[in-house]
N, C-alpha and C positions, 0 to 999 in steps of 0.2 A: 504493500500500500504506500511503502514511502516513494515520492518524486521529488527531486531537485526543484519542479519549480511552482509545490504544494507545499499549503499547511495541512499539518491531518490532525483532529483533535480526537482522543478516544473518550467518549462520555458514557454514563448511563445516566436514567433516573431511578428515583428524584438526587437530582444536587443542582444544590443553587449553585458553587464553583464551576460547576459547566456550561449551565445557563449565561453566566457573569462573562467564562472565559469566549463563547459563540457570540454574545452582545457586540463585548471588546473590540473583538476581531471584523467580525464583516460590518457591524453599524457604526462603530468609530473610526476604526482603520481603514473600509473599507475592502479586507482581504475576503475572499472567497478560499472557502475554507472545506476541504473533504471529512465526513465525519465519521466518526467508527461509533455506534453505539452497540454495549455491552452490555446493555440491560437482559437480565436474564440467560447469559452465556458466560459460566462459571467457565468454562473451559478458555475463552477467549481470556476472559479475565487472568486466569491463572497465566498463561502465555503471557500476556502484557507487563506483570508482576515480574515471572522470571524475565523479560528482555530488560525490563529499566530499574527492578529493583525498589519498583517504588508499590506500595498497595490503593492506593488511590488517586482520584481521575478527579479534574480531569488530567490527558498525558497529552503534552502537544507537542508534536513535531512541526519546526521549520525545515524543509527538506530533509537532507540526512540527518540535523542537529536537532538531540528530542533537549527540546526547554525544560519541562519539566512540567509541573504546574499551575494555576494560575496566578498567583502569588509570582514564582518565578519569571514567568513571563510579562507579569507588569513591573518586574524591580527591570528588566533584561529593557521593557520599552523608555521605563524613568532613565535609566544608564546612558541612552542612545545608539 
């Protein structure tokens, strides 16, 4: 799912951080954004977990660089 010249955000519901992080992205920034929802795919989930190490979403990838997320990705936009 990852492309060079995609963001891909992995969400499920409910989380308002996913909500917050999709807002961000296409209504302020403008980016069109690919989405991986995980709602209800334990299995997808479990995969995401082992690739980044992290257990909760949302996960964004800018191209090959996963941000992390949502938090992280607005310290990453405050930075420049």
């Amino acid at each position: 799912m990852i492309r060079a010249d995609r963001i891909v955000v992995y969400k499920s519901e409910p989380c308002g951080y996913c909500r917050a992080a999709l807002q961000y992205l296409e209504r302020r920034k403008g980016q069109t954004v690919d989405i991986v929802d995980l709602t209800g795919d334990a299995e997808a989930r479990t995969a995401l977990r082992e690739r980044t190490g992290m257990r909760t979403v949302p996960q964004i990838w800018v191209g090959a660089t996963h941000v992390g997320g949502y938090d992280e990705m607005r310290a990453l936009d405050a930075a420049g």
